[in-house]
C-alpha positions in Angstrom: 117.3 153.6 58.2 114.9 151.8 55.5 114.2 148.3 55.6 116.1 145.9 53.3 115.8 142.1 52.4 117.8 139.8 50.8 115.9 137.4 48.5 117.8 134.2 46.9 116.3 132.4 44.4 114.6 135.6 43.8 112.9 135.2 40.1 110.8 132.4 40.3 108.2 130.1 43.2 108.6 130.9 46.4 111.3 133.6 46.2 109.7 135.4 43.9 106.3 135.2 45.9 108.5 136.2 48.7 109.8 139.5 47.1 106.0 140.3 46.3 105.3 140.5 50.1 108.3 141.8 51.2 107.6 145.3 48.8 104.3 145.6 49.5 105.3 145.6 53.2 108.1 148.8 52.3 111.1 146.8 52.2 113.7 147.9 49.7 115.3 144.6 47.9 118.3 142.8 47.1 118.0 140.2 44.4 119.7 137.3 43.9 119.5 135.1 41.0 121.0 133.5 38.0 118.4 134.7 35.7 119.3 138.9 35.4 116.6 139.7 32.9 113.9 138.8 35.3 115.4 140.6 37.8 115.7 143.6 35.8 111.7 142.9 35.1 110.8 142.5 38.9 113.2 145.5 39.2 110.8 147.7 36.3 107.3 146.1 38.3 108.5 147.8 41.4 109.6 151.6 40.8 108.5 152.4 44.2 111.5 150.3 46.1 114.9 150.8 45.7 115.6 147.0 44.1 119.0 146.1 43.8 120.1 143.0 41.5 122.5 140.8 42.0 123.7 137.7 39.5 124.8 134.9 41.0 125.0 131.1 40.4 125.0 130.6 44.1 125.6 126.6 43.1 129.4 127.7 42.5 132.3 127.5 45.3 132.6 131.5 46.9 129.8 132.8 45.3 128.1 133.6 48.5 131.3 135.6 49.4 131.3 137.4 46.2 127.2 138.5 47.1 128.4 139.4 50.3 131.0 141.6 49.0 128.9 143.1 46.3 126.0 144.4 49.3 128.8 146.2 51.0 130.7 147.3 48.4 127.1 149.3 47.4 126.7 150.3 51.0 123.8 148.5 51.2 122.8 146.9 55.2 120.3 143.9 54.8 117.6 143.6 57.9 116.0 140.5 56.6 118.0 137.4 54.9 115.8 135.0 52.9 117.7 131.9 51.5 115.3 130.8 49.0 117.6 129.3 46.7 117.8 125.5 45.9 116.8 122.4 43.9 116.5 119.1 43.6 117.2 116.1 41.7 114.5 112.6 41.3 116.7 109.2 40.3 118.5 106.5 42.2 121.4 108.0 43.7 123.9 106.0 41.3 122.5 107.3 38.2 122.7 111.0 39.2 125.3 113.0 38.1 128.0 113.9 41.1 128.8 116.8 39.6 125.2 118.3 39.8 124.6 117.0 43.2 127.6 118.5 44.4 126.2 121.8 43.2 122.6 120.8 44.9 125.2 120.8 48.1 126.6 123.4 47.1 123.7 125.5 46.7 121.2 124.3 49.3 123.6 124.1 52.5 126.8 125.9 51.5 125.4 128.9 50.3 123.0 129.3 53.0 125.4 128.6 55.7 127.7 131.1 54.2 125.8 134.1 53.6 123.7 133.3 57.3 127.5 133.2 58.4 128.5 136.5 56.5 125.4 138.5 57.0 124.5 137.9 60.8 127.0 140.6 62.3 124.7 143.0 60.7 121.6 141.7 61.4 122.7 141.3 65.1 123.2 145.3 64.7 119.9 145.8 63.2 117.1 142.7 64.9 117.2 141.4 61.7 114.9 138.0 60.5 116.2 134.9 58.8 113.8 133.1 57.2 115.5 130.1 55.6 113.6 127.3 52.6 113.6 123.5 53.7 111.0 121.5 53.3 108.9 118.6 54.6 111.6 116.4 53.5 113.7 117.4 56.1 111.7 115.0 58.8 112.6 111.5 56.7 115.2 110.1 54.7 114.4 110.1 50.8 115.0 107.3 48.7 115.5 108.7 45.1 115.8 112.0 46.1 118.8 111.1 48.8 120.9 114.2 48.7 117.7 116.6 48.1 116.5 114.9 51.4 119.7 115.0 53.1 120.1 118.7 52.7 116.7 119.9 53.7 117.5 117.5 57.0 120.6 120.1 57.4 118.5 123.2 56.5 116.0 122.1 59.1 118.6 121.3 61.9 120.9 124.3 61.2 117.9 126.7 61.3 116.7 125.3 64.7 119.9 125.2 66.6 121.0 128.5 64.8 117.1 130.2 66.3 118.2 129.1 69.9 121.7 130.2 69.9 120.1 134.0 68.9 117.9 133.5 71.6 117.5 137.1 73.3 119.9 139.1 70.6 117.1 140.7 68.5 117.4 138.4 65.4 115.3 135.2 64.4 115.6 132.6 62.4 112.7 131.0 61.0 112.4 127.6 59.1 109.7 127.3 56.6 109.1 123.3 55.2 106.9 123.3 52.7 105.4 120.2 51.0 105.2 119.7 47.7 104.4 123.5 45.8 103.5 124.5 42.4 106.4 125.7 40.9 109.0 125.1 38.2 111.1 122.7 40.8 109.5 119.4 39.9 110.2 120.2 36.1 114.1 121.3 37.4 114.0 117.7 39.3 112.2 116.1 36.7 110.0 114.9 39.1 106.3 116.3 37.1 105.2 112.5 36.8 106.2 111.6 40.1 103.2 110.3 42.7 105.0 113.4 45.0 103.3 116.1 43.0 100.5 114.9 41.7 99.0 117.3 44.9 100.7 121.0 45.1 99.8 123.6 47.4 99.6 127.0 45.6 102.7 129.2 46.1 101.4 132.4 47.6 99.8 130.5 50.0 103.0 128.9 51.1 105.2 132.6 50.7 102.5 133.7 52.8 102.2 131.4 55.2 106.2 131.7 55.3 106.6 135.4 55.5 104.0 135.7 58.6 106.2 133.3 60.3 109.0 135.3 59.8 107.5 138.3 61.1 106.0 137.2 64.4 109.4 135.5 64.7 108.0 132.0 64.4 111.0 129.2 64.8 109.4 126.7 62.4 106.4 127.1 59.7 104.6 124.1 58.0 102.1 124.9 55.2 98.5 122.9 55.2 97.2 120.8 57.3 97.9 117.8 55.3 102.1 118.8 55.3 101.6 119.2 59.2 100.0 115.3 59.9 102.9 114.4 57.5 105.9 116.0 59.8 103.8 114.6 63.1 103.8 110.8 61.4 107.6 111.4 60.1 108.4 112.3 63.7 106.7 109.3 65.7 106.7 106.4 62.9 109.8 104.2 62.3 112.3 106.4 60.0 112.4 103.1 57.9 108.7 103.6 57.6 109.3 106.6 56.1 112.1 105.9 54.1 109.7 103.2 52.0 106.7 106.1 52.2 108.9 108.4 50.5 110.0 106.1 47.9 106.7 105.0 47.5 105.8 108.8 46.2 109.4 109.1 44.7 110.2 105.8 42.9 106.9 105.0 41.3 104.8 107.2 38.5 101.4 108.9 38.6 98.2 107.0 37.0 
């Protein structure tokens, strides 16, 4: 049987950098996106693989179902799951819109947990790899970016205590926290003037930094040496230290 992966969040940052990797290493794809003409486009760029496209707004209620359902219903088994999808939103928590922090929710833990959940029987058949997005906001709270913090802390968690329940079955589950990355999600956030990214690390670097992880079955993957000192002050400092670091880089606007 071929080798086939999953990609969320397929079309654009890391996901896409992702799916760059994954085909030059022979895997055949499944992509999953909102955007279905640059699917079709990664689709065109890769006549060698068998791509498959799926279009999804994972940020709606069953939607991971309905991609679930959609893989079988082609016939399709998947031997590497990548939940790339998810944003975030800069502002005081009062300000934002529930609505579209529900669907940040939505997307960045219900989704994820759902198609981990819907996809691991297979994977269990197969040795599959997880490799799941969080971030280097999982190790603090996040003033300003509350929710975005809060469900990077869940990614983080899940991931970890997911790796060591799959301890010995042939699957892995790897966590990759990036810190801030150049891609289109501080324009999605509206975070570009934010003190956050006025340092990004380049995004192949951090797909590739991610994907190696994944493949030697790595539990947790930190980009750059500065992201790494980061987690190791988040994790011995005061959380309330943090909290007023992170709003320090959130809250306030670059010179």
């Amino acid at each position: 049987m071929g080798k086939t992966a999953l990609v969320t969040g397929a079309t654009s940052g890391i996901g896409y950098a992702l799916t760059q990797l994954l085909a030059a290493d022979g895997y055949d794809l499944i992509l999953v996106s909102r955007n279905e003409e640059k699917m079709r486009s990664i689709k065109d760029a890769l006549p060698e693989r068998s791509v498959a496209i799926i279009q999804k707004d994972l940020s709606k209620q069953g939607a991971a179902k309905e991609v679930f359902d959609e893989v079988k219903q082609d016939g399709r088994s998947v031997n590497v799951l990548i939940n790339n999808a998810g944003f975030g939103l800069v502002g005081a928590f009062d300000s934002l819109d529930t609505d579209l922090q529900n669907e940040m929710i939505q997307l960045n833990v219900t989704a994820l947990t759902n198609l981990t959940s819907y996809f691991l029987p297979e994977l269990k058949q197969h040795a599959g790899k997880i490799l799941n997005v969080a971030s280097t906001a999982a190790y603090q709270p996040g003033p300003f970016m509350a929710v975005y913090f809060a469900t990077k802390a869940y990614v983080l968690s899940f991931s970890e205590a997911l790796a060591e329940e799959l301890s010995g079955s042939g699957v892995s589950v790897t966590v990759l926290c990036p810190g801030p990355t150049h891609t289109n999600f501080g324009a999605v956030a509206h975070a570009e003037d934010i003190k956050m990214f006025s340092k990004t690390m380049d995004v192949n670097r951090v797909a590739q930094i991610g994907y190696q992880a994944m493949i030697k079955g790595r539990r947790v993957a930190i980009p750059g040496n500065i992201n790494h000192a980061g987690v190791i002050a988040a994790k011995v400092l005061p959380r309330s230290w943090g909290a007023k670091a992170v709003r320090f880089v959130t809250g306030e606007k670059k010179k």
